[in-house]
N, C-alpha and C positions, 0 to 999 in steps of 0.2 A: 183747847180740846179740838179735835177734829175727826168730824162727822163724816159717815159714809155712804149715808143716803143721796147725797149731792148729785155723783151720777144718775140716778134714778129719776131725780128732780126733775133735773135740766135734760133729761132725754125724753120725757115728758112732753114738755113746750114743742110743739107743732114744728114751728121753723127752726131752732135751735139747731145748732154744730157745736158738738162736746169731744172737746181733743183731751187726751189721755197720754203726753209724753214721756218718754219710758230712761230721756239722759237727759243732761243738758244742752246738746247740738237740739233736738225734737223740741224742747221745751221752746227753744230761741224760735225755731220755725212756725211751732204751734202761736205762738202771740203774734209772729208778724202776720200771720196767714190770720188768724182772726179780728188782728187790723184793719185788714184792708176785705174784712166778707161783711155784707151786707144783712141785719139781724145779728140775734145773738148772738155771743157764743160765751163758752164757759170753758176754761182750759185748767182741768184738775192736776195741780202737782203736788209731790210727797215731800216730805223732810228728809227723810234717809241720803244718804252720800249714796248713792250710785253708780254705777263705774257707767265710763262711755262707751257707748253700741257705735256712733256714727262718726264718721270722718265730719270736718266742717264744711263741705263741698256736697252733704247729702241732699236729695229734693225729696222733697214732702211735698203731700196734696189731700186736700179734704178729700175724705172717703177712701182712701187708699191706702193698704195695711205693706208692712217689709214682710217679706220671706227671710228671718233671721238668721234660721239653720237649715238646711236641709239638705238628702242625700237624694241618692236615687233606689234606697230601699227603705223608705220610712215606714213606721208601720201604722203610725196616730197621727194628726194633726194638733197642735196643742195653740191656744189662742193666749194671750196675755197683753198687757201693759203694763208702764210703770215698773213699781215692785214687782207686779205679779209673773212679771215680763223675765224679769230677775229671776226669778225662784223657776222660772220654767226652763232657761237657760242653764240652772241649776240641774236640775233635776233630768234632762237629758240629755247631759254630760255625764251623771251618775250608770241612765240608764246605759248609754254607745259604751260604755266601760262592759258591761253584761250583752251586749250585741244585739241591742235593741234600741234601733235608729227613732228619732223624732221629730218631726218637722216641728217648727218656733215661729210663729209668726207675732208680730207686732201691729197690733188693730191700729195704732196713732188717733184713731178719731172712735169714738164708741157712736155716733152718731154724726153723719150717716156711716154703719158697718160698710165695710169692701166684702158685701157678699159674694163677690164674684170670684176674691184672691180665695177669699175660705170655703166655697165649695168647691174650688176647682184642686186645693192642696186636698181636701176630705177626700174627693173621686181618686187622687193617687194615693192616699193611705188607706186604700179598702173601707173608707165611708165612716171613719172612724175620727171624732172632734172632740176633745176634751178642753174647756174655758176653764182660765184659772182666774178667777174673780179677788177681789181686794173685799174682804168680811173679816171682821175679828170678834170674836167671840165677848 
């Protein structure tokens, strides 16, 4: 079975860094990078087969989200990892189809967030952030 409170847990804990890898190039980065950090860390991954977002030459860094899609007329910002990362890259593919552009971004680390990448993508989509969270009913 597998629980979903986890992130909540471990973002919890004071010093903790909780990575959130969204393939498996992220996945491989996210363990070496918690290797070698000092304090916890917790590196949440899913079972689902995934497709690959990243070339094998990508960098990653604690606290630092990708800009996965984006135009120069997006109208949201949309947040995800993981699965959720999945389903958002889903979903606005559907919506560019109806001419309604989406910025995608990939958090990699739920803790510490890259508030800076995601207010600064919110300020070019008219101030507009929708998170797509991992909850199952």
């Amino acid at each position: 079975q597998m629980a979903l409170e986890d992130l909540a847990m471990f973002r919890a804990i004071p010093t903790a860094t909780v990575f959130y890898p969204s393939d498996g190039v992220s996945a491989e980065r996210a363990i070496e990078l918690s290797a070698n950090t000092k304090g916890i860390c917790f590196v949440r991954t899913s079972r689902p087969a995934l497709p690959v977002i990243y070339g094998n030459d990508e960098k990653f860094e604690i606290g630092k989200a990708k800009v996965v899609r984006r135009s120069n007329n997006d109208q949201v910002t949309v947040v995800g990892a993981c699965v959720t990362l999945n389903e958002a890259m889903k979903a606005a593919e559907n919506l560019a189809q109806s001419g309604i552009n989406v910025r995608v971004i990939d958090s990699f680390t739920i803790k510490p967030l890259d508030a800076e990448t995601i207010l600064a993508s919110a300020r070019e989509t008219g101030g507009r952030i929708i998170t797509v969270e991992d909850h199952y009913p």
